[in-house]
Residue frames relative to the residue before (quaternion, step in Angstrom):
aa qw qx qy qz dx dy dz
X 1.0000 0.0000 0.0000 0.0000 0.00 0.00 0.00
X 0.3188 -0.7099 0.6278 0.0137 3.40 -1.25 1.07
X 0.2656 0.5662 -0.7714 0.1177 4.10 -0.79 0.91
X 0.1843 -0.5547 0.8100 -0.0481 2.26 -2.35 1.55
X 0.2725 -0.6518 0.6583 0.2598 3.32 -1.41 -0.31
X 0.3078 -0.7978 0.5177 0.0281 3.58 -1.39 0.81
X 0.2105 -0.8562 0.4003 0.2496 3.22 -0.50 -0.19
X 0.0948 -0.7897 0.6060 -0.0102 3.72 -0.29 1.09
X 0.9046 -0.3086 0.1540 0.2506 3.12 -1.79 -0.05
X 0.7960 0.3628 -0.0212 0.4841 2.92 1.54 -1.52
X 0.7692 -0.2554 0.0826 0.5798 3.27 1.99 0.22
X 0.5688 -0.3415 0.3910 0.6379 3.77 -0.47 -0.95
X 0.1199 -0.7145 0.6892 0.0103 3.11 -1.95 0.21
X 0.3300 -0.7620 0.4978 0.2504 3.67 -0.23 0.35
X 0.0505 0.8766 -0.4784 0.0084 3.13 -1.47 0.54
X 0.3765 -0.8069 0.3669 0.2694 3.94 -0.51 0.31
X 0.5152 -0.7751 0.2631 0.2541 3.43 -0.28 1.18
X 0.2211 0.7746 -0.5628 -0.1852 3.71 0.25 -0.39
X 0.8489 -0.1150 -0.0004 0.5158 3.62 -0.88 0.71
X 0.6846 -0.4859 0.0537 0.5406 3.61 0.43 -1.58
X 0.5171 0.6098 -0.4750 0.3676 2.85 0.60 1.85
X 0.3313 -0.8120 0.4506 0.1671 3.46 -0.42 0.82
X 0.4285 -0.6931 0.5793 -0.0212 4.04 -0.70 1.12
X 0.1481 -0.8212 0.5430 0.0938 3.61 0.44 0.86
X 0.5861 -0.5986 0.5219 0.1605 3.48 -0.77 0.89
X 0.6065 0.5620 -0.1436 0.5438 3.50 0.98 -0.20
X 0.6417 0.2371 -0.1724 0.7087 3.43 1.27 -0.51
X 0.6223 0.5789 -0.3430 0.3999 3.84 0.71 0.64
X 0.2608 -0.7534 0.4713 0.3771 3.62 1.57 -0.73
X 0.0272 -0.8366 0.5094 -0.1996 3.32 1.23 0.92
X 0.3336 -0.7109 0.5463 0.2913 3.98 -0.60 0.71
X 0.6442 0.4056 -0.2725 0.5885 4.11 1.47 -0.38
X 0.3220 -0.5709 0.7220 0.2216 3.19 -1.87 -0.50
X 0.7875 0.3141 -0.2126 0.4858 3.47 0.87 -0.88
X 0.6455 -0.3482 0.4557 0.5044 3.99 -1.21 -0.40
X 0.7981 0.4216 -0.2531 0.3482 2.96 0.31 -1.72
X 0.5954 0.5787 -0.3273 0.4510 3.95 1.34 -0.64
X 0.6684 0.4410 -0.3801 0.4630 3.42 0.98 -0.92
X 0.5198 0.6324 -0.4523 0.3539 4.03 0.83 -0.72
X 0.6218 0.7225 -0.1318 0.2719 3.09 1.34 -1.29
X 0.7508 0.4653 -0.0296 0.4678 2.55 1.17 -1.80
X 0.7767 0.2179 -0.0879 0.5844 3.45 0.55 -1.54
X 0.3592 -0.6577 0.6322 0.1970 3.33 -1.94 0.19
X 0.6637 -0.4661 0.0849 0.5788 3.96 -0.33 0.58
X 0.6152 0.5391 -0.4638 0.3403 3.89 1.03 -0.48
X 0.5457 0.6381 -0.2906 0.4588 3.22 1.09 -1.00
X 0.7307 0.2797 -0.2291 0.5791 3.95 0.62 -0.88
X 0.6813 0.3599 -0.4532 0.4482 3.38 0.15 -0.08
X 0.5041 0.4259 -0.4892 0.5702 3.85 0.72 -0.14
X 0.6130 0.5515 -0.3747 0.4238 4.04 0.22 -0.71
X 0.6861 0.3164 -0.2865 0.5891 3.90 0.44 -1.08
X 0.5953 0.5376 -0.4265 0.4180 4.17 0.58 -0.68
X 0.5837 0.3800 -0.3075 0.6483 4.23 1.48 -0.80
X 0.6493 0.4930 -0.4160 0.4028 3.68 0.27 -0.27
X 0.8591 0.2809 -0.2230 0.3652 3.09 0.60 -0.54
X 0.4227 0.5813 -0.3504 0.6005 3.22 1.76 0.92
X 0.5705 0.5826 -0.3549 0.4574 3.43 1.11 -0.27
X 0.3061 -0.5469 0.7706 0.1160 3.73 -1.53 0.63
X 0.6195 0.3550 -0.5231 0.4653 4.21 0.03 0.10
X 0.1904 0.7741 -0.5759 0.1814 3.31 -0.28 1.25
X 0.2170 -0.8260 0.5009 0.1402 3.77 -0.92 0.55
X 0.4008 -0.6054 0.5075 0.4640 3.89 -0.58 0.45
X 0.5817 -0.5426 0.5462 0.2623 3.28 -1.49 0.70
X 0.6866 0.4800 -0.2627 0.4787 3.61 0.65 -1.20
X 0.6947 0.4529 -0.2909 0.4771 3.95 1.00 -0.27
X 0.5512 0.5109 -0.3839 0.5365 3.67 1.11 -0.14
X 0.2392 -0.6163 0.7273 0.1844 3.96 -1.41 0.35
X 0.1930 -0.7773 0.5535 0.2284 3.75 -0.64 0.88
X 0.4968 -0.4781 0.6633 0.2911 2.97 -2.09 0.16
X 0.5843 -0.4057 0.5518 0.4353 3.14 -1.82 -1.07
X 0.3120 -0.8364 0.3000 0.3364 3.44 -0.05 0.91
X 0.6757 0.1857 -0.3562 0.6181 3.56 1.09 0.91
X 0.2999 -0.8105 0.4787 0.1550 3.59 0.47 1.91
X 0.8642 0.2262 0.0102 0.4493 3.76 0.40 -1.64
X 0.3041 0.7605 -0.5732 0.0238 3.76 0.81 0.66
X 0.7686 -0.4612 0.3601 0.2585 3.36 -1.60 0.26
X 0.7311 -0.3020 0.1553 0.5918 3.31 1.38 -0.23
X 0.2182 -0.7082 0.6711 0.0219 3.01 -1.33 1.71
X 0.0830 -0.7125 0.6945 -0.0562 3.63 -1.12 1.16
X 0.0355 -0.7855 0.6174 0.0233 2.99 -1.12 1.37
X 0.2981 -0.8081 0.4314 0.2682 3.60 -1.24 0.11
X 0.5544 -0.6350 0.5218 0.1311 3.09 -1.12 0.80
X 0.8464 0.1516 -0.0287 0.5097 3.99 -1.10 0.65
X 0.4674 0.7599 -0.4213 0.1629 3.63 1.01 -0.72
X 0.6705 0.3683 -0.2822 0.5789 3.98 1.43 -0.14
X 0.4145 -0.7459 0.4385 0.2820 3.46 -0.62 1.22
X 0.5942 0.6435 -0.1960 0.4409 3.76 1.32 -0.05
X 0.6091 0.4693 -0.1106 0.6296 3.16 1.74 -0.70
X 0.6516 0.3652 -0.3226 0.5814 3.55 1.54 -0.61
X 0.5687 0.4130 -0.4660 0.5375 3.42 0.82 0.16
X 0.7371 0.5424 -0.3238 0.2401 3.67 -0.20 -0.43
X 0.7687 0.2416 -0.1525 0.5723 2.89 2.09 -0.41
X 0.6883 -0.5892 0.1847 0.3808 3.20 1.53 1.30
X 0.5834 0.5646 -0.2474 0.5288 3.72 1.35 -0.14
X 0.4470 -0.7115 0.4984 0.2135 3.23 -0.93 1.57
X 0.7192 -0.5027 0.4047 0.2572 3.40 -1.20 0.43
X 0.3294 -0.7598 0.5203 0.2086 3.95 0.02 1.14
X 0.5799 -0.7008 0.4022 0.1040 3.29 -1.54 1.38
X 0.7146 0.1586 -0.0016 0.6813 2.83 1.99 -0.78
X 0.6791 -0.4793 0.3501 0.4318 3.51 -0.95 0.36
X 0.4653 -0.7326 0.4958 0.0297 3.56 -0.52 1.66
X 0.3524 0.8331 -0.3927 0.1658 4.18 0.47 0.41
X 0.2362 -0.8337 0.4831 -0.1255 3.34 -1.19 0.78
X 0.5335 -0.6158 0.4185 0.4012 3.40 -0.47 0.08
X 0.2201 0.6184 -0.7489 -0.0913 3.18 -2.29 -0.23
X 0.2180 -0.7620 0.6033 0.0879 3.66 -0.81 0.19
X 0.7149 -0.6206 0.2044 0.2489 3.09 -1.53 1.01
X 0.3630 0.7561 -0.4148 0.3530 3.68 2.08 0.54
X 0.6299 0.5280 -0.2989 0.4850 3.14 1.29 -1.05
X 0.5961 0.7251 -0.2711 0.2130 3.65 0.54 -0.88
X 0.0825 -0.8473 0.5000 -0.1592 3.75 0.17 1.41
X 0.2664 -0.7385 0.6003 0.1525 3.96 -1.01 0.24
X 0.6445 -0.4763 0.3998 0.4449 3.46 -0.90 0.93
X 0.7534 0.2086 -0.3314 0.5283 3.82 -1.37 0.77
X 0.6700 0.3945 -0.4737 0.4136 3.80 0.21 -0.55
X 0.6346 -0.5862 0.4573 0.2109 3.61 -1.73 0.63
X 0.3500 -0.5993 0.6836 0.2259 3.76 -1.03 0.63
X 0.2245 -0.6479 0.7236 0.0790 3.97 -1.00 0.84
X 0.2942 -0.6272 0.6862 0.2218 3.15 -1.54 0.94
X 0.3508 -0.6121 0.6061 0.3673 3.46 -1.07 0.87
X 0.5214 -0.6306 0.4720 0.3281 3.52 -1.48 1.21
X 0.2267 0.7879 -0.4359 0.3712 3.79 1.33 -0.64
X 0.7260 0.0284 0.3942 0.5628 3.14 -0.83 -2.38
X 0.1263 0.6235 -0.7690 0.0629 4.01 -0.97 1.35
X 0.6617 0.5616 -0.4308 0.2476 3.67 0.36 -0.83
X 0.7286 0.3653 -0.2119 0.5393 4.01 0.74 -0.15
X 0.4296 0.6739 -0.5576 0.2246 3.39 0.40 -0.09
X 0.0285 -0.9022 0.4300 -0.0189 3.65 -0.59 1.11
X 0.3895 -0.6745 0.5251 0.3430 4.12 -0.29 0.32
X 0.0057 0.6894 -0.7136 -0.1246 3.33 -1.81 0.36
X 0.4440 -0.6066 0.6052 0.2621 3.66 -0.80 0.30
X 0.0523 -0.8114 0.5818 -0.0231 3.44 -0.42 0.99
X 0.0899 -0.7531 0.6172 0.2092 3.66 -1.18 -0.24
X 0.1666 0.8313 -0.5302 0.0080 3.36 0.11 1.31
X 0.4261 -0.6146 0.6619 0.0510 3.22 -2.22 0.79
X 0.0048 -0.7481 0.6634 0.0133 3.17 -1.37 1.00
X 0.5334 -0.7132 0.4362 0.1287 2.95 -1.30 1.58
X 0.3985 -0.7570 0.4997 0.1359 3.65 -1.06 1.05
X 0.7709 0.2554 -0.0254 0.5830 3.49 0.80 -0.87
X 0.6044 -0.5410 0.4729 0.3440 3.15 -1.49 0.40
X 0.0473 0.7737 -0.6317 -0.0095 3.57 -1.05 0.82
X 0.2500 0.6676 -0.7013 0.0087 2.95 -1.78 0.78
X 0.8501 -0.0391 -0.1406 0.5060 3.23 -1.29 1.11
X 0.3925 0.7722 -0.4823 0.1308 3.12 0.15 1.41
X 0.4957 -0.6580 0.4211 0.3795 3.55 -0.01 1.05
X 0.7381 -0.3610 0.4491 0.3509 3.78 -1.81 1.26
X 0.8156 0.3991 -0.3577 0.2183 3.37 -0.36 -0.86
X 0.7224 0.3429 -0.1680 0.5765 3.19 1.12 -1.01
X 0.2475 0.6868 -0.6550 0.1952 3.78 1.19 0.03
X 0.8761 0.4102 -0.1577 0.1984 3.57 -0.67 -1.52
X 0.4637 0.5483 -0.4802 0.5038 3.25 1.82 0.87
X 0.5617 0.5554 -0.3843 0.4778 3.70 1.36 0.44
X 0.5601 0.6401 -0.3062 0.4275 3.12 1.16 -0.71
X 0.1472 -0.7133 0.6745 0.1206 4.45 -0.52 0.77
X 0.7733 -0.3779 0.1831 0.4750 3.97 0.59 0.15
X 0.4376 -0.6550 0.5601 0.2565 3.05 -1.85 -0.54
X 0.0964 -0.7964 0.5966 0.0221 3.19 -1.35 0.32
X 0.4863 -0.5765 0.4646 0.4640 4.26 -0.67 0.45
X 0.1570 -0.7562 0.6331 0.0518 2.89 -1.42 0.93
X 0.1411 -0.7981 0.5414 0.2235 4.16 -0.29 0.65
X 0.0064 0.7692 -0.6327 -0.0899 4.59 -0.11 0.90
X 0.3961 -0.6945 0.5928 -0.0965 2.64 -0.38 2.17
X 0.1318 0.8124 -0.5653 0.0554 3.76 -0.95 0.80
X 0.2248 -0.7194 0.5908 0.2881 3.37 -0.78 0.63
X 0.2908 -0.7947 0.4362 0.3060 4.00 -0.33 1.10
X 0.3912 0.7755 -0.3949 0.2994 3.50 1.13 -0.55
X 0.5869 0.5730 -0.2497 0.5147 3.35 1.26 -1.69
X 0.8052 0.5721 -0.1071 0.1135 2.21 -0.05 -2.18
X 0.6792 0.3760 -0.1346 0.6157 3.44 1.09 -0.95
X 0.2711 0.6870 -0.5041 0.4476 4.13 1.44 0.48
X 0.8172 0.1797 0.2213 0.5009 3.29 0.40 -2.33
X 0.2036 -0.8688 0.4036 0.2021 3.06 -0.16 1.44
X 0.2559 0.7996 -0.4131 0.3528 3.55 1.66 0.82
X 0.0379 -0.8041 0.4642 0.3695 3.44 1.91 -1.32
X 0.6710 0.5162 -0.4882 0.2121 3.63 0.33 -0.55
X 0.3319 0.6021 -0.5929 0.4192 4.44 0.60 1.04
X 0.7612 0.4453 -0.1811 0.4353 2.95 0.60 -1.50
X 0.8030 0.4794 -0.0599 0.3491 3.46 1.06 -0.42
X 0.6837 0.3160 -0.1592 0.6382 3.38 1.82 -0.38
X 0.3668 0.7332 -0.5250 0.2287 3.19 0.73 1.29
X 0.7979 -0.3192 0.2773 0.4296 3.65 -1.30 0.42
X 0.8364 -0.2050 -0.0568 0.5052 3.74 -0.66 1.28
X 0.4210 0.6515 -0.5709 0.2689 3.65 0.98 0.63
X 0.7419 0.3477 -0.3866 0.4233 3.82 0.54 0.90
X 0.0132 -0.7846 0.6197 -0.0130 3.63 0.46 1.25
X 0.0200 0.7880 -0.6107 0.0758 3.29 -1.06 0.58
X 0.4138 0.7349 -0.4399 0.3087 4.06 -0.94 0.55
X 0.5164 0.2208 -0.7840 -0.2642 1.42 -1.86 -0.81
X 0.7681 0.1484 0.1098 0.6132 3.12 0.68 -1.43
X 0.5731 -0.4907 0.6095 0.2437 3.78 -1.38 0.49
X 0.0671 -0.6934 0.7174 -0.0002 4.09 -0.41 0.98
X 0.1064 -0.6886 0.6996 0.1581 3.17 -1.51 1.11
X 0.5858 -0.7437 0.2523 0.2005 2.90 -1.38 1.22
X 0.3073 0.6692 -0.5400 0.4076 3.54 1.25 0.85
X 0.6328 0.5969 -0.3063 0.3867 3.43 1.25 -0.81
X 0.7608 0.5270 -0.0661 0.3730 3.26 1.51 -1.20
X 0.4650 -0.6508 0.4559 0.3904 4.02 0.17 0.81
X 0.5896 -0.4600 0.3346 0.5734 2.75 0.01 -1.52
X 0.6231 -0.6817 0.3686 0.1058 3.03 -1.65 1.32
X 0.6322 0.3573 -0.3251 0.6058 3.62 1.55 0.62
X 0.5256 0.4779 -0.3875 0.5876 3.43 1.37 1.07
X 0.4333 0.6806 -0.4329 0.4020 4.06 1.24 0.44
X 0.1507 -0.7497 0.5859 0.2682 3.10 -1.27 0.53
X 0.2641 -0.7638 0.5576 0.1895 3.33 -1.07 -0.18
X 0.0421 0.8476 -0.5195 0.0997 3.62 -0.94 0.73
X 0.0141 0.8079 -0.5884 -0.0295 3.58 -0.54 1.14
X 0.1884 -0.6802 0.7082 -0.0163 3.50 -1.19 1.52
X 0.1681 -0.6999 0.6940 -0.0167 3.19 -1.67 1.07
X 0.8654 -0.1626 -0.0445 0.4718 3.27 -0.66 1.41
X 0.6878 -0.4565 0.2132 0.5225 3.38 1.53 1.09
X 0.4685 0.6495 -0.2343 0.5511 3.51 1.09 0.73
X 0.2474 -0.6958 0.6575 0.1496 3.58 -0.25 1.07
X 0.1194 0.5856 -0.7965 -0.0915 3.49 -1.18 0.82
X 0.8325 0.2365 -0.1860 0.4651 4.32 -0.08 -0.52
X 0.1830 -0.7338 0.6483 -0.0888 3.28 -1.40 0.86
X 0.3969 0.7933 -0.4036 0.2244 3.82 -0.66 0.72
X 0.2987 -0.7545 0.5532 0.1884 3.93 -0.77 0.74
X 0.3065 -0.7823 0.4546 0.2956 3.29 -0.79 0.24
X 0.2572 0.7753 -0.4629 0.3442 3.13 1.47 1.10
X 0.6678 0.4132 -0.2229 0.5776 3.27 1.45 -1.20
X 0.4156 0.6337 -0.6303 0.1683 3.61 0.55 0.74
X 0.5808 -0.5031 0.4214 0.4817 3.86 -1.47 0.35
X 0.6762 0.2354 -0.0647 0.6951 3.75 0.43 -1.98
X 0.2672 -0.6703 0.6845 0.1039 3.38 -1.60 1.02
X 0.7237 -0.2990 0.2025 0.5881 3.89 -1.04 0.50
X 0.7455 0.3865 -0.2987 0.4535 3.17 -0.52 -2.10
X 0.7116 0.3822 -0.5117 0.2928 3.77 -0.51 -0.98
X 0.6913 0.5566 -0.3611 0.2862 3.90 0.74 -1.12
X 0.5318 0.6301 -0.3276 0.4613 3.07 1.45 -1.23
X 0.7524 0.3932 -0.2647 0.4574 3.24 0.15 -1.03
X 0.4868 0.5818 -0.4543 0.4671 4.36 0.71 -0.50
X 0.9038 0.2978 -0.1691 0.2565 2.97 0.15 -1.78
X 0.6791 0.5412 -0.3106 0.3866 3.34 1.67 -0.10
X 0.1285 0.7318 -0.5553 0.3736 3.34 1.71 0.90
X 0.9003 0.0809 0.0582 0.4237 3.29 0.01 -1.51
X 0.6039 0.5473 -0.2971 0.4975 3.52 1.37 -0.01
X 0.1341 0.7332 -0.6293 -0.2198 3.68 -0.19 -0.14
X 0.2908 -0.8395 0.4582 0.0293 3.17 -1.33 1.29
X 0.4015 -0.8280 0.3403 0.1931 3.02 -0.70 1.38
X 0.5928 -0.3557 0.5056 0.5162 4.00 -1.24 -0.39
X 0.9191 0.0216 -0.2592 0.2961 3.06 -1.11 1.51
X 0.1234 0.8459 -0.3711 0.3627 3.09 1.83 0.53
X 0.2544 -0.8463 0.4646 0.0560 4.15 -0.40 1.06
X 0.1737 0.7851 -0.5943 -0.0137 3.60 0.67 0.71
X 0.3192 -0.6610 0.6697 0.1123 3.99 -0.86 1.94
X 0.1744 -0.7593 0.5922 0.2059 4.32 -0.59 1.13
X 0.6098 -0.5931 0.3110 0.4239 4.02 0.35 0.59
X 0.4794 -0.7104 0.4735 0.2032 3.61 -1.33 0.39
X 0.5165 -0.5489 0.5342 0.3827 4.00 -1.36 0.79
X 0.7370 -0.4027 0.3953 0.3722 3.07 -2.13 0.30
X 0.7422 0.4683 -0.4366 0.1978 3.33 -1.54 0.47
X 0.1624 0.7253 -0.6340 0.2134 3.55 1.21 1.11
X 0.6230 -0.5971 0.2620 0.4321 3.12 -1.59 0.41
X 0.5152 0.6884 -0.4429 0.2540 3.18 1.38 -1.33
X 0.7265 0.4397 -0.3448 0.4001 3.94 0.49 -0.92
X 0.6201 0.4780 -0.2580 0.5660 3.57 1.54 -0.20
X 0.3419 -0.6509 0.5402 0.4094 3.93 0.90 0.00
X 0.5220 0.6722 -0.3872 0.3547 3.41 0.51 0.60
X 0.0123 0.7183 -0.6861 0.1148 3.65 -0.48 1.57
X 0.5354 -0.6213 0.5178 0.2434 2.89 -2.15 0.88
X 0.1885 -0.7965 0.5726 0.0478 4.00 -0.59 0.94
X 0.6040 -0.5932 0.3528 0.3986 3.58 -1.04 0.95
X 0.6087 0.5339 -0.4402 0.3882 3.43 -0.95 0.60
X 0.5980 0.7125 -0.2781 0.2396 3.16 1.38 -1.69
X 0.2074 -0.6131 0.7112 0.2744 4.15 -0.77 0.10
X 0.0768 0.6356 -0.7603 -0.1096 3.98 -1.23 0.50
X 0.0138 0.7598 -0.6434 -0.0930 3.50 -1.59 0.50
X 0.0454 0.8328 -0.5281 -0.1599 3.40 -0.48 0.72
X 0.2695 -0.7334 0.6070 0.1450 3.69 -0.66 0.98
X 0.0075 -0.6446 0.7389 0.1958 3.42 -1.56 0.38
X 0.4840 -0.7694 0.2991 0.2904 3.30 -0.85 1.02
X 0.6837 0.2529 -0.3360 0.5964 3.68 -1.15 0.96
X 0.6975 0.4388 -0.3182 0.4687 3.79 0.39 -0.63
X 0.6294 -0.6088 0.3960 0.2764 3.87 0.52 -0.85
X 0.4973 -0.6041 0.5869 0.2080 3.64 -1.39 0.77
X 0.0674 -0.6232 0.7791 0.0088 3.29 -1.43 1.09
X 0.0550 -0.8657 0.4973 -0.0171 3.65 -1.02 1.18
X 0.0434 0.9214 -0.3732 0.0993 3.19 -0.04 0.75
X 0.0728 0.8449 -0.5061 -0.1571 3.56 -0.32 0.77
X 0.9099 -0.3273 0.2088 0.1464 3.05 -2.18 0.48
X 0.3621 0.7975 -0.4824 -0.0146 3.62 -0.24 -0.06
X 0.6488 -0.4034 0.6003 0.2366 3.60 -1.52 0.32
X 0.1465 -0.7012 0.6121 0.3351 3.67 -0.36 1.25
């Protein structure tokens, strides 16, 4: 199953992907309107009976006629990690964190595949891409032990942690440089993880103007899904629709003298899961 969110007159709306059409939730008797309501609501039987009416349904929309959202527009907290690829901590001179390395963003930063990253007029000259794999969490969690972590988890989806490094490297907090207007595109669509083998078997790839610049598996991550889930829900309890971004492999630009510039197109795909694209603009 595939949820995205869209945008229409009166706001966002959810919906279920089917190849390239999308099944508004609304024409389903859905118990939500939103991603984050339906996480709420149903548990994987519950959604998987949902995509099984979706795909019996004739109220279908072209994909190519819809403008997306983030497909979880307003979650409760997005947590990203930091250092989390021992290759990426080498590339930027920083030993490898003992524990999971995390920070903030918030739901300002949050963009949908096709919509535009703004350079803040502030700080354009550094603004860099990272290839992310991010999860969002279905169920409440707290203190839940590694093993059972990834029955909290409702899927994945590409995530792109934009950063302006300028900031970023101000405050050794990182989150200035990092929670800025549309610097977290993320989508296309919500992947449940029935869809996914397994989620330390992904690749990941960011292309600029049609241009591999990064390359990476998330095999070679430090903390793997289940282990983070489970860290952060020591002291976090996480909520339905909750964005946890697992950090990105070597080849940002910043270690390449290489910043994104208005005009630019950035896509980062994780494989089987999907391409978030976004181009560049001048605010």
């Amino acid at each position: 199953m595939r949820l995205l969110t869209y945008r229409t007159g009166e706001g966002t709306q959810a919906g279920i992907l089917l190849d390239e059409d999308v099944v508004p939730v609304s024409a389903l008797d859905a118990p939500a309107s939103s991603v984050r309501g339906l996480l709420r609501a149903l548990d994987a039987d519950g959604l998987a009976a949902l995509a099984r009416r979706a795909r019996d349904s004739t109220a279908r929309l072209p994909l190519a006629s819809l403008t997306l959202a983030a497909p979880v527009p307003n979650p409760e907290k997005v947590v990203c990690l930091g250092l989390n690829y021992s290759d990426h901590a080498r590339e930027t001179g920083q030993a490898p964190p003992a524990a999971p390395l995390w920070f903030a963003k918030f739901a300002n930063s949050l963009i949908g595949s096709g919509e535009d990253i703004r350079l803040p007029p502030a700080h354009p000259d550094y603004v860099d891409y990272e290839a992310e794999l991010a999860v969002v969490v279905g169920r409440s969690a707290s203190r839940v032990q590694p093993a059972d972590a990834l029955a909290y988890v409702a899927g994945a989806m590409a995530f792109n942690d934009v950063s302006a490094r300028d900031l970023q490297m101000q405050n050794p907090l990182w989150t200035s440089g990092k929670a800025i207007d549309t610097f977290a595109p993320c989508g296309p669509a919500l992947v449940t993880l029935e869809e996914i083998a397994d989620l330390q078997d992904l690749t990941l790839h960011t292309r600029v103007n049609g241009e591999q610049v990064q390359s990476g598996t998330t095999k070679d991550q430090i903390f793997g899904v289940a282990d983070t889930v489970a860290w952060l829900s020591r002291t976090l309890t996480l909520k339905p629709g909750d964005i946890i971004a697992t950090g990105t492999p070597a080849g940002i630009g910043a270690a390449q003298g290489r910043f994104l510039r208005a005009g630019d197109t950035v896509e980062v795909e994780v494989g089987g899961v999907g391409t978030v694209v976004n181009r560049v603009r001048a605010e």
